[in-house]
N, C-alpha and C positions, 0 to 999 in steps of 0.2 A: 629640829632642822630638817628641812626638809629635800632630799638627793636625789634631784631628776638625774634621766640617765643622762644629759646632756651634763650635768655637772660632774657624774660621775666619769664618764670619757674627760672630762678635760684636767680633774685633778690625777687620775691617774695620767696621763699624758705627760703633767706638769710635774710630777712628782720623779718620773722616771724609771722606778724601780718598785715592784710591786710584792710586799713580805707573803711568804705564804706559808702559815703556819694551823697547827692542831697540836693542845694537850687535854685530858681528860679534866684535868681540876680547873672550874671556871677562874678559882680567883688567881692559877697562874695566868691564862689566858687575858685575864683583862690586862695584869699588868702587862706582861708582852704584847698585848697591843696598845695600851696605852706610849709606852716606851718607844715604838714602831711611830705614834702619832707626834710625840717630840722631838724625834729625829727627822722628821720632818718627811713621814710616809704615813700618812693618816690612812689613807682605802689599802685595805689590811683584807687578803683574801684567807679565809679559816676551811681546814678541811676539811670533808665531808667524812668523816671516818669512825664504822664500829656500830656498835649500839647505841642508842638513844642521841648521837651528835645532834640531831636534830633542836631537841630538848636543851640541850647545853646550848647550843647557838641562839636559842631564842631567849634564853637565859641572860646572855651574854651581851645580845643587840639590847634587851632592855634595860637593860644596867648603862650600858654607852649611851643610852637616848637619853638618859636621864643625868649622867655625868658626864661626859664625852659628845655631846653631839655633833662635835666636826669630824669623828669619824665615822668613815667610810666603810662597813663590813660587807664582805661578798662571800660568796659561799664556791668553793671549789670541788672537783672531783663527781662532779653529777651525772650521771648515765641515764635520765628518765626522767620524762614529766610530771612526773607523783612528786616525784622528788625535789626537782623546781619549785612546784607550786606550794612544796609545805615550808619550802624554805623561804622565796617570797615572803608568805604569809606570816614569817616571821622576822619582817623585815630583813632578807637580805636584799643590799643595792645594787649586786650584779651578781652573774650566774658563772658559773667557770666550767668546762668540760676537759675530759682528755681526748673525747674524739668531738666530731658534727653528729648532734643527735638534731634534726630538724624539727620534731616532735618538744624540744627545751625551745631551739627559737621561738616558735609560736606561742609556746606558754608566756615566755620575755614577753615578745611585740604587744602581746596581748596584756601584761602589764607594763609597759613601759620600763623595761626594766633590762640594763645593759647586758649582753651575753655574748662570754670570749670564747668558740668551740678550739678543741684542740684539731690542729690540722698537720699534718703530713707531705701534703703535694697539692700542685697546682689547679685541682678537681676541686679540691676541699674546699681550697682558698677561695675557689668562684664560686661553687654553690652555698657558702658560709656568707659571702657578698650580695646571693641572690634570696639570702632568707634575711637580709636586714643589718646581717653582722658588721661592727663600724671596724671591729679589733680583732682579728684572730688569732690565736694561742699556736705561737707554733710548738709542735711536744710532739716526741720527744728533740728539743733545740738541737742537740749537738748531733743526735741519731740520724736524723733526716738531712743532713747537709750543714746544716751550723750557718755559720753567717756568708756563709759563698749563696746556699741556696735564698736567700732573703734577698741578696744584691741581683739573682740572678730573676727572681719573682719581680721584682721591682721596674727592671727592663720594662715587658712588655704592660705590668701593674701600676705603673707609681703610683697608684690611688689605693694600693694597700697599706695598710696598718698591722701592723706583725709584733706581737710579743712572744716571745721565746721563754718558754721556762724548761731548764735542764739544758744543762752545758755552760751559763754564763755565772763567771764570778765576781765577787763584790772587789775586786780588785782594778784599776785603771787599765791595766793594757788590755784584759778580755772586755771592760764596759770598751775603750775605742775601738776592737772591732768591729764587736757587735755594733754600736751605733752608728758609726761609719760605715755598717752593710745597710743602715738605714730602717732599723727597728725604733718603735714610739715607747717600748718599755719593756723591762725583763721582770721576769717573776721569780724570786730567790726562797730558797725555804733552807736548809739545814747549813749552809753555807754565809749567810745572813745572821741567824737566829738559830746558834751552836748548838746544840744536846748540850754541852759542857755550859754555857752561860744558865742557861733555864734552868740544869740543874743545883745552880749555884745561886741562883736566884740574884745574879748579878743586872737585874733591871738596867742600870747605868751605864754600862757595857753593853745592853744591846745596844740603846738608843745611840751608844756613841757610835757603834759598829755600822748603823744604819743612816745617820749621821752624813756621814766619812761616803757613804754608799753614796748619798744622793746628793752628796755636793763633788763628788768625784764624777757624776752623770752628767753636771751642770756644767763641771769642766771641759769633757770632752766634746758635749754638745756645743760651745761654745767657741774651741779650736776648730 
């Protein structure tokens, strides 16, 4: 299957809530993203983290193209266009940063290929907008203002697109804030997909966890 970044912007859109996880051993990785794809969050962002992740990720994309191909993998925590470009090239479908490295967009645009930078303040957010960016990462979510400052971008922006990772939990009253400040999707990682489940290898439990997650985004979205 094949994931333009036009498909990709809109299943994550649609999805709500965006898993973001890393383990060393690929075959826990596939099933936690498998599980992630039954609960009905298929574009499953994997972190960039350590030695050789690179290697494990490409490991990992081909084993899904081959079993899974309605999942969505992207590759998070990228600081550099090296880095981009090896990950691309290993099939990932979108780019994730903790800051705006302008140097990853262009690698993106240049493959067609979705990238969230992370952003901080209202600088980011435009020059993130003026290098192509559809979705900006806000990080750290709760550090930088939380969902006052999202509603308050919004004002003078409403053609922004804001995901927030860090500060929001997989719980209904933090998803209605945040959505209700008017974000298009959060990104969850240890709060989602526990230490305690993985290490239990309680696959069934995540997917329920994640589940629960994005039909409680559907709800709110929907009030």
């Amino acid at each position: 299957m094949t994931h333009s970044r036009l498909h990709v912007l809109t299943a994550l859109e649609a999805q709500g809530v965006c898993p973001v996880f890393y383990h060393a051993d690929p075959e826990t990785c596939l099933e936690v993203i498998r599980a992630c794809a039954r609960g009905g969050a298929p574009v499953v962002e994997f972190t960039n983290r350590g030695d050789f992740a690179c290697d494990l990720f490409g490991e990992i994309a081909r084993e899904l193209a081959r079993t899974d191909p309605e999942v969505v993998l992207g590759i998070g925590s990228v600081v550099d266009a090296g880095t981009a470009a090896l990950y691309i090239n290993r099939a990932a479908r979108f780019v994730v940063s903790p800051c705006l490295v302008p140097e990853v967009a262009r690698v993106c645009n240049r493959r067609m290929v979705a990238y969230f930078p992370g952003c901080g303040s209202v600088t980011d957010i435009g020059e993130a907008h003026e290098l192509g960016c559809e979705i900006v990462k806000l990080f750290p979510g709760a550090s930088v203002g939380g969902a006052d400052f999202v509603k308050a971008v919004k004002g003078p922006m409403p053609w922004t697109k804001i995901m927030p990772t860090g500060g929001v939990d997989p719980d209904e009253a933090s998803l209605k804030t945040w959505f209700g400040s008017g974000i298009v999707a959060a990104g969850m990682g240890s709060k989602l997909i526990t230490d305690a489940a993985v290490k239990a290898r309680d696959w069934a439990g995540i997917e329920a966890k994640v589940r629960e997650t994005v039909e409680a985004v559907r709800r709110v979205r929907g009030a």
